[in-house]
C-alpha positions as CSV (number, residue, x, y, z in Angstrom):
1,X,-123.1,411.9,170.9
2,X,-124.6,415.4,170.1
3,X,-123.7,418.4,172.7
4,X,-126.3,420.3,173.4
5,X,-126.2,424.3,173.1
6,X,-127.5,426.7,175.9
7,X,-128.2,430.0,175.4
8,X,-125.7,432.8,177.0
9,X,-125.6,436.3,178.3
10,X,-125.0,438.8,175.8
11,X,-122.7,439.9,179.1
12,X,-120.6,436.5,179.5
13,X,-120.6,435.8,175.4
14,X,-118.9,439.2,175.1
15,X,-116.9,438.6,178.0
16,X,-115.2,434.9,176.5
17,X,-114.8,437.0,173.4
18,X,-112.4,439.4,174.5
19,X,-110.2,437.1,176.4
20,X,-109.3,435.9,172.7
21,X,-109.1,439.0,171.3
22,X,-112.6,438.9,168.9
23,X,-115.3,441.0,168.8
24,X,-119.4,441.8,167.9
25,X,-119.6,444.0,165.4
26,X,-123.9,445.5,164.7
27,X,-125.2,444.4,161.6
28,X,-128.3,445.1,160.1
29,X,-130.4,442.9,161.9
30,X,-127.8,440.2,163.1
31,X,-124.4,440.9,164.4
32,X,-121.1,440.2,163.1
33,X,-118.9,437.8,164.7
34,X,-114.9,439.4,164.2
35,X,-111.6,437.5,164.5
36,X,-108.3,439.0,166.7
37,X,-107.6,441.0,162.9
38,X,-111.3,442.2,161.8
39,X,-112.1,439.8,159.9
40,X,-115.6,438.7,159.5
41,X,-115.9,434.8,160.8
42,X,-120.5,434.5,161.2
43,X,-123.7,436.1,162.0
44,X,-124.8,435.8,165.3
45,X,-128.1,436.2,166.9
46,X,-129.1,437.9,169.9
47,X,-132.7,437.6,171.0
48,X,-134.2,439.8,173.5
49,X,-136.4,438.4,176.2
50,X,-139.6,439.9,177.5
51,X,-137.7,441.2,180.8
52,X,-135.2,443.0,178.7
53,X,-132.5,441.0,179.2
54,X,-130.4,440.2,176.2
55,X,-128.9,436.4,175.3
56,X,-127.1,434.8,172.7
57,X,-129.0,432.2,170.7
58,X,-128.3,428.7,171.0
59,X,-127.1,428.3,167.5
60,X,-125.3,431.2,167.6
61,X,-123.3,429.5,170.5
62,X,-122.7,426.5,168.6
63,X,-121.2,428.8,165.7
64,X,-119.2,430.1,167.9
65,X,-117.5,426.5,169.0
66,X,-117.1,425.2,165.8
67,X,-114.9,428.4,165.2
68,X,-113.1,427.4,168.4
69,X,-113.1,424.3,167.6
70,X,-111.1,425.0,164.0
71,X,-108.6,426.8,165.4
72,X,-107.8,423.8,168.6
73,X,-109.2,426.4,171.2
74,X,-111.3,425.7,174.2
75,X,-115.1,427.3,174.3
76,X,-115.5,429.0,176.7
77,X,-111.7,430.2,176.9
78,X,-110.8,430.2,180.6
79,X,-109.1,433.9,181.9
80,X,-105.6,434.4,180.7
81,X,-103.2,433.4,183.4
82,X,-101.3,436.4,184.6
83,X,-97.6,436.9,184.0
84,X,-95.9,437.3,187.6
């Protein structure tokens, strides 16, 4: 069975990626997905929409997974429990 990707917030996406500690980086045209240590991991897309909001591509989402996927993690990473 094939999971199917939906596009995301460029709000939420970046929001999931700091939970683990990774971040967009501006390419040239694409961005640069980072790991926890800088290091470079994909290209992702975002695509603006005619009302200006800006998403995440659908197969930018699925890169994403398989990275989360290679690693044993959970996408999308729930909050980080806090330490009481």
């Amino acid at each position: 069975m094939q999971m199917v990707y939906k596009p995301l917030k460029e709000k939420e996406y970046r929001k999931y990626l700091k939970i683990v500690g990774w971040e967009l980086e501006k390419g040239h045209i694409d961005y640069k997905l980072r790991n926890e240590k800088g290091q470079f991991l994909c290209t992702i897309k975002i695509a603006h929409s005619k009302n200006g909001e800006k998403g995440v591509a659908a197969d930018s989402v699925k890169k994403t997974t398989q990275e989360f996927k290679k690693r044993g993690w959970e996408w999308p990473p729930k909050k980080k429990a806090k330490s009481t």
